[in-house]
Structures are given as C-alpha cells and as structure tokens.
Backbone as CSV, one residue per row, in Angstrom:
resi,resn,N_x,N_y,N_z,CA_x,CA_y,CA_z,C_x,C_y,C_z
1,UNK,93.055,153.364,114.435,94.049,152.590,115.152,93.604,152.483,116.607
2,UNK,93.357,150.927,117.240,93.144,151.130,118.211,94.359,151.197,118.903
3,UNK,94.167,151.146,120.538,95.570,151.045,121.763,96.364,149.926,121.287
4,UNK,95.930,148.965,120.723,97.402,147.887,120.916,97.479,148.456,119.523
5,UNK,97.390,148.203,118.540,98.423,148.934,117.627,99.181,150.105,118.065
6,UNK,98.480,151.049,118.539,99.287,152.522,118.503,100.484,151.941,119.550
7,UNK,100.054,150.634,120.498,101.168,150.657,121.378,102.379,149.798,120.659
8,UNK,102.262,149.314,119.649,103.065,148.469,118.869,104.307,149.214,118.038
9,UNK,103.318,150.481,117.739,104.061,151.474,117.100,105.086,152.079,117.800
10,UNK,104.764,152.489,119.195,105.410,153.525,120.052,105.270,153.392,121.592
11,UNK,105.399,151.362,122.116,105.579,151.319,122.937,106.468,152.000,123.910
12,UNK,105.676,151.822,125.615,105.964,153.122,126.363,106.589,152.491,127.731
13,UNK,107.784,152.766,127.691,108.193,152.421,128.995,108.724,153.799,130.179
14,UNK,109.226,153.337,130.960,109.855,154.490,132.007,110.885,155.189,130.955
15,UNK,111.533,154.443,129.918,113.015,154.921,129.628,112.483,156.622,128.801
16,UNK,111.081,155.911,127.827,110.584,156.435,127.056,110.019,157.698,127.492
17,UNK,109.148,158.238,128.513,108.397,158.653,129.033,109.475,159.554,130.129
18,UNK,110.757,158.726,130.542,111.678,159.828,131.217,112.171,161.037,130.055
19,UNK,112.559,160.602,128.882,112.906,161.280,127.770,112.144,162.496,127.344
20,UNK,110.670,161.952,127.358,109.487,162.601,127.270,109.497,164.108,128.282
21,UNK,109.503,163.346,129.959,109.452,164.766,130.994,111.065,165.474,130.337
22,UNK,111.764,164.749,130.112,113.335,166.117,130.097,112.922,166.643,128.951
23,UNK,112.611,166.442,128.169,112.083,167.456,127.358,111.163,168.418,127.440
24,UNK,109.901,167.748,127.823,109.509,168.926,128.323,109.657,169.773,129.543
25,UNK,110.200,169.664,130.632,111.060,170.648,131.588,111.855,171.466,130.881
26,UNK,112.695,170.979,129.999,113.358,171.515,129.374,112.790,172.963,128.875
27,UNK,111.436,172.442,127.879,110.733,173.516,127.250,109.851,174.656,128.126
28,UNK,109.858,173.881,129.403,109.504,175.099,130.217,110.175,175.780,131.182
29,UNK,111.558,175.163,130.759,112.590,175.894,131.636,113.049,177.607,130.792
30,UNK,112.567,176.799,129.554,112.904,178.150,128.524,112.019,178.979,128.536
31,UNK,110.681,178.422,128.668,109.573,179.805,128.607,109.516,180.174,129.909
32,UNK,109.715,180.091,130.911,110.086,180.944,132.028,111.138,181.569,132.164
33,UNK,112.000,181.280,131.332,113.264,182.404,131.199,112.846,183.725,129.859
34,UNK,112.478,183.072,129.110,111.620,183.895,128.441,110.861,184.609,128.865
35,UNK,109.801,184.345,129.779,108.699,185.211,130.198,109.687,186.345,131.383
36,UNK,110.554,185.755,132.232,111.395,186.586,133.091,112.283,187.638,132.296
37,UNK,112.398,187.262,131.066,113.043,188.524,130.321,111.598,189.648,129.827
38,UNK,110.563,188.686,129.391,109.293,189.698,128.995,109.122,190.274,130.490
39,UNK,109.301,190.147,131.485,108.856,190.915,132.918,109.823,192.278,133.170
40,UNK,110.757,191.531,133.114,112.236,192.728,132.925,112.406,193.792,131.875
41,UNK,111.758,193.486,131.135,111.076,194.776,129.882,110.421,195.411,130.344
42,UNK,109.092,194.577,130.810,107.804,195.704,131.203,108.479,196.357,132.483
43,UNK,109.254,195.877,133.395,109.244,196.596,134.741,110.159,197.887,134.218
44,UNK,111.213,197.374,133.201,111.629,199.048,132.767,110.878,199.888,132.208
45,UNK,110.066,199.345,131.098,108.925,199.893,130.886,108.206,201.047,131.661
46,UNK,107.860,200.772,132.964,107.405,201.091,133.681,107.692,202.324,134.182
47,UNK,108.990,202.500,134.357,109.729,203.785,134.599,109.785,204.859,133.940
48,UNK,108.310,205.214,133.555,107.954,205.910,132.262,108.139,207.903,132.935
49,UNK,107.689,209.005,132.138,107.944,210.095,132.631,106.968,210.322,133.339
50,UNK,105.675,209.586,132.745,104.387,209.757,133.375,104.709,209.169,135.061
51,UNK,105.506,208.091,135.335,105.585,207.679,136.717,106.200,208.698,137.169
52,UNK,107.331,209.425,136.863,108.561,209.970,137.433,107.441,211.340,137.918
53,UNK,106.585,212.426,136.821,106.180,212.781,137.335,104.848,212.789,138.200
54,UNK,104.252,211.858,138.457,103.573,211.173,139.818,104.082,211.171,141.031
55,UNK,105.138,210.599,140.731,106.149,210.737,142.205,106.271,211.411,142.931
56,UNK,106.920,213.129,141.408,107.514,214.315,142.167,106.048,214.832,142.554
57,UNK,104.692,214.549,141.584,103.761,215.222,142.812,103.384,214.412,144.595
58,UNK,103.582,213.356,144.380,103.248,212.785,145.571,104.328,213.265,146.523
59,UNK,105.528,213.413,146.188,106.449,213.789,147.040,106.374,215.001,147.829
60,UNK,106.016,215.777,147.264,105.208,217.042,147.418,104.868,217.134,148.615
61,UNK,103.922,215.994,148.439,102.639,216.003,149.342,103.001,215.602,150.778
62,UNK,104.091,214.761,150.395,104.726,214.272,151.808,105.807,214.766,152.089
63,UNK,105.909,215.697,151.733,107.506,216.981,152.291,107.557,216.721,153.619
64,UNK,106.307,216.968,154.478,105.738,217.154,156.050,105.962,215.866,156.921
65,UNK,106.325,214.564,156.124,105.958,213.636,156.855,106.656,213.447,158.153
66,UNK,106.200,212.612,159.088,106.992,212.928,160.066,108.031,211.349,160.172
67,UNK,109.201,211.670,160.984,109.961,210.100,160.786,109.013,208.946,161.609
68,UNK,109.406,207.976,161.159,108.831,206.605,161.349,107.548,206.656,160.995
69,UNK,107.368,206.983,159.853,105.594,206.421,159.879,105.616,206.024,158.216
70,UNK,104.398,205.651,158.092,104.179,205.109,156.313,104.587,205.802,154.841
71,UNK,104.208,207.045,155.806,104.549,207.920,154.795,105.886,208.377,154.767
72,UNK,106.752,208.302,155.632,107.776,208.663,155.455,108.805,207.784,154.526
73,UNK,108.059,206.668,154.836,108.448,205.303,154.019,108.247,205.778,152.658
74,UNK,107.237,205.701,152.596,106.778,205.754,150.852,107.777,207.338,150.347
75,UNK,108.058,208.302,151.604,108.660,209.351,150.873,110.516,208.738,150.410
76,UNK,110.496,208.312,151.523,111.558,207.541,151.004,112.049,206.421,149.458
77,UNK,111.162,205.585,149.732,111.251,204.899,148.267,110.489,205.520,147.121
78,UNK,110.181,206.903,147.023,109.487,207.672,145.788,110.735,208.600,145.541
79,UNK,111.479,208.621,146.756,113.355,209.577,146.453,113.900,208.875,145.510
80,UNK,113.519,207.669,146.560,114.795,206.557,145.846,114.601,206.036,144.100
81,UNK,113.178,206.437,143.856,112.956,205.709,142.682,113.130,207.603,141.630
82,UNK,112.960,208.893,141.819,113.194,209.651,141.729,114.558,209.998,140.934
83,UNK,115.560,209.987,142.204,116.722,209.817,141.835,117.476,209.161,140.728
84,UNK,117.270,207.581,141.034,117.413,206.374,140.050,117.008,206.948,138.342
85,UNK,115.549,207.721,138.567,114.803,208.038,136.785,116.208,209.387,136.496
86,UNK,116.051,209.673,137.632,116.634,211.377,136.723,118.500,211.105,136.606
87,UNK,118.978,209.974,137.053,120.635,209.741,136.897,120.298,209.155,135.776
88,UNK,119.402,207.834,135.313,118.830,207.657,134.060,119.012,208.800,132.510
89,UNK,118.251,209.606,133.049,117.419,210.220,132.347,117.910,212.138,131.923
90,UNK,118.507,212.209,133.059,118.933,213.715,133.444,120.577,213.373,133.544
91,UNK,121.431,213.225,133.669,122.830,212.676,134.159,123.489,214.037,134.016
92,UNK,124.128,214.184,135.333,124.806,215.433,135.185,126.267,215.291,134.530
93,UNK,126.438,216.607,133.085,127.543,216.473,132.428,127.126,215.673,131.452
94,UNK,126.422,214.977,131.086,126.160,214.048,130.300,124.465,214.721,129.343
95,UNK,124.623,213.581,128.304,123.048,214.128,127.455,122.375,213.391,127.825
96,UNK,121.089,213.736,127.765,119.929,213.427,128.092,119.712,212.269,127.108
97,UNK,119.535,210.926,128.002,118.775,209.723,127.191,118.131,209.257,126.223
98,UNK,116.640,210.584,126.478,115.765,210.687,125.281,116.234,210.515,123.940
C-alpha cells in the first residue's frame, strides 16, 4: 500500500491527530504515576535495617561534632532518619513490625 491509499483509508487531519496526542498524554500521564508509585516503594524500601544500622554507626562518629558545621548537619538528619526507623520499627508499648 502506497501513501495515497493508506491516506484514503485513515485520512489525517488536526481533529484526528488531536485525538491521537490526548491519548497518548493520557498514556503517559499514567506511566508516570505508575513509575512515582514504583519510586515510593523503593524509597521505603530503602529504609532497610542494614541503613538504620549505618546510621547508628556513623552517628557515633559524629557524637563530637561541633554546632554549625556539615557534620552536625548530617548528625542531625541521621537522628532524624534514626528516630523515624525505630517509631517504625521499635514503637514503644506496641510490637515490633517485623
């Protein structure tokens, strides 16, 4: 089949071809909501025991830090992510997750 047949078959205008993009936006409006739910898995994922205890050794390490500097930072958001695993995971009065 050459072009003017195939265009005979399934001539193409704006109306045609607008129909065409909403559909597909459409279909990739879904696989990015899709893939944003596959991200939101792995990032819980992530919060594994193996991280939690990484943390408490790094934390360790920065007991000493002094205020305002990088490390005090990072001791800070390794509390914060600390905390967050073990109310998870540990909950006082409550059973353990596992």
């Amino acid at each position: 089949m050459n072009l003017e047949e195939a265009r005979k078959w399934a001539p193409v205008s704006r109306e045609n071809t607008s129909s065409i993009h909403a559909i597909y936006e459409d279909e990739v409006i879904v696989a990015l909501d899709d893939r944003i739910t596959e991200l939101e898995a792995e990032r819980d994922e992530l919060l594994t025991e193996k991280h939690y205890n990484t943390a408490i050794a790094r934390i360790e390490k920065l007991m000493d830090a002094k205020p305002d500097t990088a490390e005090m930072n990072e001791l800070d958001m390794l509390t914060a992510f600390v905390e967050i695993y073990e109310d998870e995971h540990f909950p006082i009065g409550g059973e353990d997750k596992k």
